[in-house]
Gaussian input, Z-matrix of N, CA and C with variables (Angstrom, degrees):
# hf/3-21g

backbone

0 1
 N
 C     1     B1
 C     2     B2     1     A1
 N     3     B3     2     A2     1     D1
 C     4     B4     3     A3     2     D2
 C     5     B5     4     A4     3     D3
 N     6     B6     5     A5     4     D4
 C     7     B7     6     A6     5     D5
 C     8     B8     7     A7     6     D6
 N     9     B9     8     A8     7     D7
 C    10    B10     9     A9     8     D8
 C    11    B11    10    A10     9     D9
 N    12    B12    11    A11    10    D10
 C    13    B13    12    A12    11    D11
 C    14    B14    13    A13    12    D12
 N    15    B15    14    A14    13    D13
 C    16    B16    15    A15    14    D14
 C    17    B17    16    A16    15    D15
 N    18    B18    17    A17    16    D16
 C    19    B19    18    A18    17    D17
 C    20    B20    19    A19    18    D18
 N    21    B21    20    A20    19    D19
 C    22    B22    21    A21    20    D20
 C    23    B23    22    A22    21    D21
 N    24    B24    23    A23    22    D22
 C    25    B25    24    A24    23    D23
 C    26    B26    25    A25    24    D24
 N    27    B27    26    A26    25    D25
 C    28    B28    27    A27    26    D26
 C    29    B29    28    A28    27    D27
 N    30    B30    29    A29    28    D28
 C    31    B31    30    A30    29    D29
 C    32    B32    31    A31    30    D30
 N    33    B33    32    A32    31    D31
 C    34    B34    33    A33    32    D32
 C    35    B35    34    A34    33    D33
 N    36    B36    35    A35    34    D34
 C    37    B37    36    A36    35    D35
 C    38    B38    37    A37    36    D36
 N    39    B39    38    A38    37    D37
 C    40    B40    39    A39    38    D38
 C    41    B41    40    A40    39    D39
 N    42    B42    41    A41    40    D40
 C    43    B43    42    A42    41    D41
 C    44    B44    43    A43    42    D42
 N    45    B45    44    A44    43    D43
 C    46    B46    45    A45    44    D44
 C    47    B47    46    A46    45    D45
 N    48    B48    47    A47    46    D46
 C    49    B49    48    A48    47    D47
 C    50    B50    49    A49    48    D48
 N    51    B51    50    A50    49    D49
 C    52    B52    51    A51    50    D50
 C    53    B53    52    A52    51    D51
 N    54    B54    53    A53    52    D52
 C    55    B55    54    A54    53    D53
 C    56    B56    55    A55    54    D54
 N    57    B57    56    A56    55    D55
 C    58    B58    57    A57    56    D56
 C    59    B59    58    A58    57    D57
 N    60    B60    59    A59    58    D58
 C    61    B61    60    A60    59    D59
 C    62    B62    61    A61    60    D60
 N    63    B63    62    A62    61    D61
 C    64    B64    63    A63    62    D62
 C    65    B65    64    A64    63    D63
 N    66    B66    65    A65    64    D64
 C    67    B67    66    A66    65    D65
 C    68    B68    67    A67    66    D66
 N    69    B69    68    A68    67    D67
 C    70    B70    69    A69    68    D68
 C    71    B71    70    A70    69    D69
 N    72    B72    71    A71    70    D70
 C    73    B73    72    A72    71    D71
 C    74    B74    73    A73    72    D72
 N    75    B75    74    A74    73    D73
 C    76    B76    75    A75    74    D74
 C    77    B77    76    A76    75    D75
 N    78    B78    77    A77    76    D76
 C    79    B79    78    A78    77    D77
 C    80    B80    79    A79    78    D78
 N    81    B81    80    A80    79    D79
 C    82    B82    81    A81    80    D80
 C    83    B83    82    A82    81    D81
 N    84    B84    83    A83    82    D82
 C    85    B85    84    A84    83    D83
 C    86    B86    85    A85    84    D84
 N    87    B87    86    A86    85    D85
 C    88    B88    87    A87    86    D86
 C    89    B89    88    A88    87    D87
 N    90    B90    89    A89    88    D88
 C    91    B91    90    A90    89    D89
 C    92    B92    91    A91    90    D90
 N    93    B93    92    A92    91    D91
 C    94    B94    93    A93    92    D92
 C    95    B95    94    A94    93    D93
 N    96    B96    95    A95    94    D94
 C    97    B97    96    A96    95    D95
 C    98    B98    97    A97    96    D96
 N    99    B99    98    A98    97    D97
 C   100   B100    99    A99    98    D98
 C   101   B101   100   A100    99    D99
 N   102   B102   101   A101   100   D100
 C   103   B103   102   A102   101   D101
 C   104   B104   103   A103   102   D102
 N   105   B105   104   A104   103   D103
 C   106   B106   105   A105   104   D104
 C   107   B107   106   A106   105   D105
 N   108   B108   107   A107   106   D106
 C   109   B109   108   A108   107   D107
 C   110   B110   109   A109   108   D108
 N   111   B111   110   A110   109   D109
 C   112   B112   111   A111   110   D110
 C   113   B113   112   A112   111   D111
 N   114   B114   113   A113   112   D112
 C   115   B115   114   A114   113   D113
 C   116   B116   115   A115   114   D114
 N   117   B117   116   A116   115   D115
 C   118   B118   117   A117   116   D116
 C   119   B119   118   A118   117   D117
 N   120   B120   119   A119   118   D118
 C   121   B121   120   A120   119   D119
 C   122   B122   121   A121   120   D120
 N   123   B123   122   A122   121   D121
 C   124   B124   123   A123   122   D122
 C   125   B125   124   A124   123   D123
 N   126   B126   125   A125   124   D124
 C   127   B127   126   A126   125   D125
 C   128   B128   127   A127   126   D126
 N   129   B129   128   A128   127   D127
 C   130   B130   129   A129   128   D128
 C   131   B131   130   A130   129   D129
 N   132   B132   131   A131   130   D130
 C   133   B133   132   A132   131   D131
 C   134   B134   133   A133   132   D132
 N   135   B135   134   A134   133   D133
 C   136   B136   135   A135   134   D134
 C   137   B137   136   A136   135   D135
 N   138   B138   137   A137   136   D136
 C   139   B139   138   A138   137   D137
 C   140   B140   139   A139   138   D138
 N   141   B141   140   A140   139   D139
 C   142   B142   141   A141   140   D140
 C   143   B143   142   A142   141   D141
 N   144   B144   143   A143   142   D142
 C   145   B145   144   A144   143   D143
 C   146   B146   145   A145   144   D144
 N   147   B147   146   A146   145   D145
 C   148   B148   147   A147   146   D146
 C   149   B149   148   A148   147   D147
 N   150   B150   149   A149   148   D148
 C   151   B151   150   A150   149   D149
 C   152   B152   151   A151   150   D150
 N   153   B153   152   A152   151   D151
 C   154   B154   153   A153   152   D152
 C   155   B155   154   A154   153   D153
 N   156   B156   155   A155   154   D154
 C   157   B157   156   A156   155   D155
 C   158   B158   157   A157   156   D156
 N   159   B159   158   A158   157   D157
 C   160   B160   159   A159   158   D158
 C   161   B161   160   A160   159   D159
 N   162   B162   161   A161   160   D160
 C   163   B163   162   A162   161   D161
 C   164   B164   163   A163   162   D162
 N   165   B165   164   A164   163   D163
 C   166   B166   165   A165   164   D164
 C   167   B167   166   A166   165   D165
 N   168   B168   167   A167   166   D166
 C   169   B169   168   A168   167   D167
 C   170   B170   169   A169   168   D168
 N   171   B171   170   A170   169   D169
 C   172   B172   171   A171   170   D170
 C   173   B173   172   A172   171   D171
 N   174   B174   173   A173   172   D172
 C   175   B175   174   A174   173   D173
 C   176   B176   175   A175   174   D174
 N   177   B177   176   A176   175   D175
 C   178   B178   177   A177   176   D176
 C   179   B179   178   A178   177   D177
 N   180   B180   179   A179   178   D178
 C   181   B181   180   A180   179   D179
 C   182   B182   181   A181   180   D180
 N   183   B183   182   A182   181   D181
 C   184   B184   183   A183   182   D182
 C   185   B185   184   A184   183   D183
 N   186   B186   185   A185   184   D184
 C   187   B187   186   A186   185   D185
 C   188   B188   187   A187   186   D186
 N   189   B189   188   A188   187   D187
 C   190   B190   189   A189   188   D188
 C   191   B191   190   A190   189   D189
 N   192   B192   191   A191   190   D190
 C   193   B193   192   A192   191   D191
 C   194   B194   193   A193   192   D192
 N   195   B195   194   A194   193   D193
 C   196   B196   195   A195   194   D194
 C   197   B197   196   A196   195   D195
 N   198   B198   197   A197   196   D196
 C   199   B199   198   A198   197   D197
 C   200   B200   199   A199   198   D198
 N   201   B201   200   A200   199   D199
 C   202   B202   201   A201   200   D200
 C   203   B203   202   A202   201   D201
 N   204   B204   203   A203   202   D202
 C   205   B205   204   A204   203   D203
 C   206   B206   205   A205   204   D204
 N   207   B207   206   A206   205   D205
 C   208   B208   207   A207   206   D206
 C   209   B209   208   A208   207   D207
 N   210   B210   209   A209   208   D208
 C   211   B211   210   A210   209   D209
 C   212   B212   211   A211   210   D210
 N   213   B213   212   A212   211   D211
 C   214   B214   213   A213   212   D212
 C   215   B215   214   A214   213   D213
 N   216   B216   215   A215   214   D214
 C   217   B217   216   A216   215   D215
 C   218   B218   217   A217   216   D216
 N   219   B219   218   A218   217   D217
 C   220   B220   219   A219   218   D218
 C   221   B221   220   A220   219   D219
 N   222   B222   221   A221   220   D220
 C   223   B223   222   A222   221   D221
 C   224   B224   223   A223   222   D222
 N   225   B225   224   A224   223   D223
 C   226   B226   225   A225   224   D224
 C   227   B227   226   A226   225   D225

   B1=1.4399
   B2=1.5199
   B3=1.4175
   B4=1.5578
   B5=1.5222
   B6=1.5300
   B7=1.4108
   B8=2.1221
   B9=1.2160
   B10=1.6552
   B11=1.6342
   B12=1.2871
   B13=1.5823
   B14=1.9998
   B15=1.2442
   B16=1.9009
   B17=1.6978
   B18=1.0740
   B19=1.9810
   B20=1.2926
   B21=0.9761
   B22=2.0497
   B23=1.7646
   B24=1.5244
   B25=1.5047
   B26=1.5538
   B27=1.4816
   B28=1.4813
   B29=1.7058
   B30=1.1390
   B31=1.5014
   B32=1.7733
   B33=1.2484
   B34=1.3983
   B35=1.2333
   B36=1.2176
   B37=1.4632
   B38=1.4137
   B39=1.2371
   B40=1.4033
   B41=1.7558
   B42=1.5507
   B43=1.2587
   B44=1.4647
   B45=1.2822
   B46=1.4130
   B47=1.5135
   B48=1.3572
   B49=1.5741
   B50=1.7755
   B51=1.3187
   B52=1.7344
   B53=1.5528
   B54=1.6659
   B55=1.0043
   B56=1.6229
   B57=1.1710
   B58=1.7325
   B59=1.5503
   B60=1.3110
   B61=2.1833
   B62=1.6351
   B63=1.6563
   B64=1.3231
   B65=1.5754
   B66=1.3243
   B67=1.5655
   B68=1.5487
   B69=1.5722
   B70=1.6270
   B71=1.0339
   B72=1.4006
   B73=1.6440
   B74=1.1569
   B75=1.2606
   B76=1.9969
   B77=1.2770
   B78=1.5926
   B79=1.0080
   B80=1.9198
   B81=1.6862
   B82=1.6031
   B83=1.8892
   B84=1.3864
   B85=1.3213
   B86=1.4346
   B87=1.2337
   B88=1.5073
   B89=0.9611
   B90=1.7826
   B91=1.3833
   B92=1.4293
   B93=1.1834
   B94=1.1513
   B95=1.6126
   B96=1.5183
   B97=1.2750
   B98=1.7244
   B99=1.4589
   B100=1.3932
   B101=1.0715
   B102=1.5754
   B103=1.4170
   B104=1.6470
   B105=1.2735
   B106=1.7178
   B107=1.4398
   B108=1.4976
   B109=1.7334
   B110=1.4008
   B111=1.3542
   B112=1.4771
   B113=1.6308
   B114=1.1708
   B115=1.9833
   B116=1.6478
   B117=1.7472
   B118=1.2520
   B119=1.3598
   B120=1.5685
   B121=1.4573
   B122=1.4014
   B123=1.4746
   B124=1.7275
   B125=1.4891
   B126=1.5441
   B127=1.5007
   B128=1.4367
   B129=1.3431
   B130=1.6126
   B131=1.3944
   B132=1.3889
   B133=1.2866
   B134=1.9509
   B135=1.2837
   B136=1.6570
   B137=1.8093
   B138=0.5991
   B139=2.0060
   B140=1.8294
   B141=1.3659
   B142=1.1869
   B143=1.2494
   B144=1.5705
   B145=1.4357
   B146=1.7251
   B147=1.5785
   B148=1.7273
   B149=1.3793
   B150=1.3244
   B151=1.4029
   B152=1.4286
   B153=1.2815
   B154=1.7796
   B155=1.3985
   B156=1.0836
   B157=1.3312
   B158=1.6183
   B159=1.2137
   B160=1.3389
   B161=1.7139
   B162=1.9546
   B163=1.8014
   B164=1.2406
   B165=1.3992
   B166=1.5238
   B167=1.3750
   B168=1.1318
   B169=1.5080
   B170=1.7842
   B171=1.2135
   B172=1.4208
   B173=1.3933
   B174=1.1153
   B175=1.4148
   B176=1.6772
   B177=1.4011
   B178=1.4303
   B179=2.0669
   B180=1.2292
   B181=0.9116
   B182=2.0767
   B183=0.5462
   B184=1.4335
   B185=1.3790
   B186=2.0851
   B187=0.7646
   B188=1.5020
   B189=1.1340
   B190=1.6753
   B191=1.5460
   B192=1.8661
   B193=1.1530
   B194=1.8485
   B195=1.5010
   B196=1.2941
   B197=1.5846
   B198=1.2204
   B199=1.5489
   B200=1.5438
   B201=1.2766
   B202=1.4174
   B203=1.7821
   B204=1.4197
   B205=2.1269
   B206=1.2006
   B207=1.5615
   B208=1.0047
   B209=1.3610
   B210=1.5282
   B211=1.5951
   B212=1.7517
   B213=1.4217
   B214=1.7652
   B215=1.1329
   B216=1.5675
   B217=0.9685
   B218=1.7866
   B219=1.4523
   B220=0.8665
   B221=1.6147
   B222=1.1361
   B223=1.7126
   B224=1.4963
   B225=0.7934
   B226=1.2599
   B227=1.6578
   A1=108.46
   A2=119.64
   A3=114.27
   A4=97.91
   A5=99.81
   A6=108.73
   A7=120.57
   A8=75.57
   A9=83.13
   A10=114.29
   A11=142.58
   A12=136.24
   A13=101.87
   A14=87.81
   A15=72.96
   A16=92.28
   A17=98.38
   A18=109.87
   A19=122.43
   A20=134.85
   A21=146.52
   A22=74.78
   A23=91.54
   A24=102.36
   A25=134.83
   A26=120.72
   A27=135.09
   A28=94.02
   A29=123.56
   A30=138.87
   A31=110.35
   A32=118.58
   A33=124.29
   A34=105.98
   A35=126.06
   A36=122.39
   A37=128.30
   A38=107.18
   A39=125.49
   A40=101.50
   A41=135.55
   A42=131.90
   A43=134.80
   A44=123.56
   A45=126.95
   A46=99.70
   A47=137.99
   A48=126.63
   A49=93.43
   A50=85.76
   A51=97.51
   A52=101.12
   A53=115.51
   A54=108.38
   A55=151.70
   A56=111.83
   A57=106.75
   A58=99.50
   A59=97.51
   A60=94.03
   A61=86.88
   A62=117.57
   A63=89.51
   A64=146.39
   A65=84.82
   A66=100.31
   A67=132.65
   A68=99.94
   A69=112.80
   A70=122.87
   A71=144.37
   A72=155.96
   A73=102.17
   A74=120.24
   A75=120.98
   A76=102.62
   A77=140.58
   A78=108.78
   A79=120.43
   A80=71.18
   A81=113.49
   A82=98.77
   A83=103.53
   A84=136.35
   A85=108.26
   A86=118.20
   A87=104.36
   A88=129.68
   A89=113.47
   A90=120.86
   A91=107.75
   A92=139.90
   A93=153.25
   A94=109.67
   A95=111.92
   A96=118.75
   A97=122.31
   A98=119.78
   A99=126.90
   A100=125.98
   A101=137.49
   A102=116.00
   A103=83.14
   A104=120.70
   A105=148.89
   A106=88.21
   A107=104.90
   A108=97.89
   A109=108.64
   A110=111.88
   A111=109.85
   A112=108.69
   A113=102.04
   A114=116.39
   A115=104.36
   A116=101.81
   A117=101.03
   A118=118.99
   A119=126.40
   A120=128.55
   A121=119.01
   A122=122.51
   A123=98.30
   A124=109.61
   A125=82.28
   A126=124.84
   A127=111.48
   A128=143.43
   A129=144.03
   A130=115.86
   A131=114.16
   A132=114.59
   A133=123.89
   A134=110.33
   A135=100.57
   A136=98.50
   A137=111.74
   A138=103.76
   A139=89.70
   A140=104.07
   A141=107.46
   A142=148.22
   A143=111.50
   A144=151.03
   A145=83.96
   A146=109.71
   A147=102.79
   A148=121.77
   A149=110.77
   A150=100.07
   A151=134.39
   A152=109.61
   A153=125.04
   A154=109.39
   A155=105.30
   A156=118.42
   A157=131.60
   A158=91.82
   A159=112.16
   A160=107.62
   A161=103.88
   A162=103.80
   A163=120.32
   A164=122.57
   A165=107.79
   A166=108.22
   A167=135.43
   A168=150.23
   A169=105.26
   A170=91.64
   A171=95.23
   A172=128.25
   A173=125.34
   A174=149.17
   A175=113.05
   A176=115.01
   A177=118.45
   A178=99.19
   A179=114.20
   A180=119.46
   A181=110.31
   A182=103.49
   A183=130.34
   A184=126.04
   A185=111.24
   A186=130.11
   A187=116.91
   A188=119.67
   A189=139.51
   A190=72.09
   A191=136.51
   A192=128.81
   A193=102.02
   A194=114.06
   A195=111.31
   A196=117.15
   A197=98.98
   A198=102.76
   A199=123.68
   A200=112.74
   A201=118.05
   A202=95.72
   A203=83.97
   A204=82.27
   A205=109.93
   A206=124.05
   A207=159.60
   A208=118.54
   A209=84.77
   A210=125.66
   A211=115.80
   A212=99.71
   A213=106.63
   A214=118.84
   A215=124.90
   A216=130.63
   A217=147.91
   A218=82.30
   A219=101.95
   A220=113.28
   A221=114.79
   A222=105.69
   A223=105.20
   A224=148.79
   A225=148.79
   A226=142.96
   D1=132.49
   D2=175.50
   D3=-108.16
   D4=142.67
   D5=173.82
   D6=-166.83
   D7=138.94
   D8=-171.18
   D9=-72.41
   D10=110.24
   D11=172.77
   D12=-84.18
   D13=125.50
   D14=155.20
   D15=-115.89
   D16=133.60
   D17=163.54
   D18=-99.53
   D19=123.52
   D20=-155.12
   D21=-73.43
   D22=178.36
   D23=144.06
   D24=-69.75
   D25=-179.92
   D26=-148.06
   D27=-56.27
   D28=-70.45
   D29=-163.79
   D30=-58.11
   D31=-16.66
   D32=-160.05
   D33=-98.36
   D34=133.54
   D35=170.68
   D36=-91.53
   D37=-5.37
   D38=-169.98
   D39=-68.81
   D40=109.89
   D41=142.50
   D42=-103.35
   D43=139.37
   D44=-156.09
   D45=-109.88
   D46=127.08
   D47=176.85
   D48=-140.15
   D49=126.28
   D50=175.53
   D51=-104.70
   D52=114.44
   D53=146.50
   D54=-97.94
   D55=158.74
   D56=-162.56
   D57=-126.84
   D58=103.22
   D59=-178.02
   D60=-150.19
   D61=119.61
   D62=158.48
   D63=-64.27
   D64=-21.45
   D65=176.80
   D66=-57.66
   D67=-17.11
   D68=164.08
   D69=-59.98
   D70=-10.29
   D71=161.23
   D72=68.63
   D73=55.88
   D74=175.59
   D75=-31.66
   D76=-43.79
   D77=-140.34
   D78=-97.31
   D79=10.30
   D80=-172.84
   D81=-74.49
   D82=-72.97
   D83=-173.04
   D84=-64.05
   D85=-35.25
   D86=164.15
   D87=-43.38
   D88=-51.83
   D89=-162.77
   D90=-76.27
   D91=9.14
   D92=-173.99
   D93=-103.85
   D94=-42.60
   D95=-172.61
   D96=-21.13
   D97=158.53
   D98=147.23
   D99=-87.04
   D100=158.75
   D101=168.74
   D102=-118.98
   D103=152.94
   D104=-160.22
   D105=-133.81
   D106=125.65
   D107=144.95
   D108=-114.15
   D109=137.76
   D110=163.98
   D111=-135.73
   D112=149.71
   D113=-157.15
   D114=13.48
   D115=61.11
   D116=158.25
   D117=79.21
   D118=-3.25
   D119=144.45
   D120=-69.18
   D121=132.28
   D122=139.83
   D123=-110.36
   D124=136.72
   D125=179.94
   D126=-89.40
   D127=100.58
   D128=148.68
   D129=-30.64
   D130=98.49
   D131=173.60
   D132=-114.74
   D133=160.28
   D134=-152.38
   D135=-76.24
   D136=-177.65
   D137=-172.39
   D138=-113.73
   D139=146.16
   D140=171.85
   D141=-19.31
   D142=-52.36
   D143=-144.93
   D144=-88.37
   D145=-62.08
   D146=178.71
   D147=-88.03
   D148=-2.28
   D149=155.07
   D150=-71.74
   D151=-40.79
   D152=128.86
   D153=-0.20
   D154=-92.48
   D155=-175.26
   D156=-49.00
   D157=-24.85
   D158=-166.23
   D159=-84.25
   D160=-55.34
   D161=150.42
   D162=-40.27
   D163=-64.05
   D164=-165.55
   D165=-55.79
   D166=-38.15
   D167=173.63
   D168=-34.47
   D169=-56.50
   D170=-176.59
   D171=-97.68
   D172=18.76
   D173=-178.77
   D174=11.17
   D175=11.43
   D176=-173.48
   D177=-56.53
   D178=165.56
   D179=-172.30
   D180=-87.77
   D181=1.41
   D182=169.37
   D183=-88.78
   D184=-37.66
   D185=172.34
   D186=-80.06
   D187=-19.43
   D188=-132.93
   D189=-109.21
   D190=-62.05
   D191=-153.75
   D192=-86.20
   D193=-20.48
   D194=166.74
   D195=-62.62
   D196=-48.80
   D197=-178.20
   D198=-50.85
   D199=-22.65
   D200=-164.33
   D201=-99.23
   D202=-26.05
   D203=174.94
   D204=-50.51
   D205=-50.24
   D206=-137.94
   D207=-59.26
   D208=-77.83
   D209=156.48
   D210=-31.26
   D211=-67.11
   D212=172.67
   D213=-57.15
   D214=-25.31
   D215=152.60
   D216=-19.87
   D217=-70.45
   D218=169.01
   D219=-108.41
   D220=33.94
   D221=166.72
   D222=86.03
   D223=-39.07
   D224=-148.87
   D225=-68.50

């Protein structure tokens, strides 16, 4: 999976990761989207369920400990 992170500074929790795969079917995943406001943007964000999908997809080890966040998350 290729994908861009921007990381805020030290104190901020906020991370931004753009991914670029065609195989993610945006036009799929859009319609699913969240909209987030934060200081008054809304931001399109991916909905749980395919973000899910999207870790296991990418099995990075990063992904592997997100995924399981994920999961507890939502109960599962």
């Amino acid at each position: 999976m290729k994908a861009f992170s921007f990381m805020p500074p030290k104190n901020n929790p906020l991370q931004i990761e753009i991914i670029i795969e065609e195989s993610l079917k945006f036009n799929q995943i859009v319609t699913r989207k969240i909209i987030k406001k934060i200081s008054g943007i809304s931001i399109p964000v991916v909905s749980v369920e395919d973000l899910i999908k999207t870790k296991k997809k990418a099995s990075r080890p990063q992904d592997l400990i997100d995924l399981e966040a994920l999961i507890n998350l939502k109960g599962l």
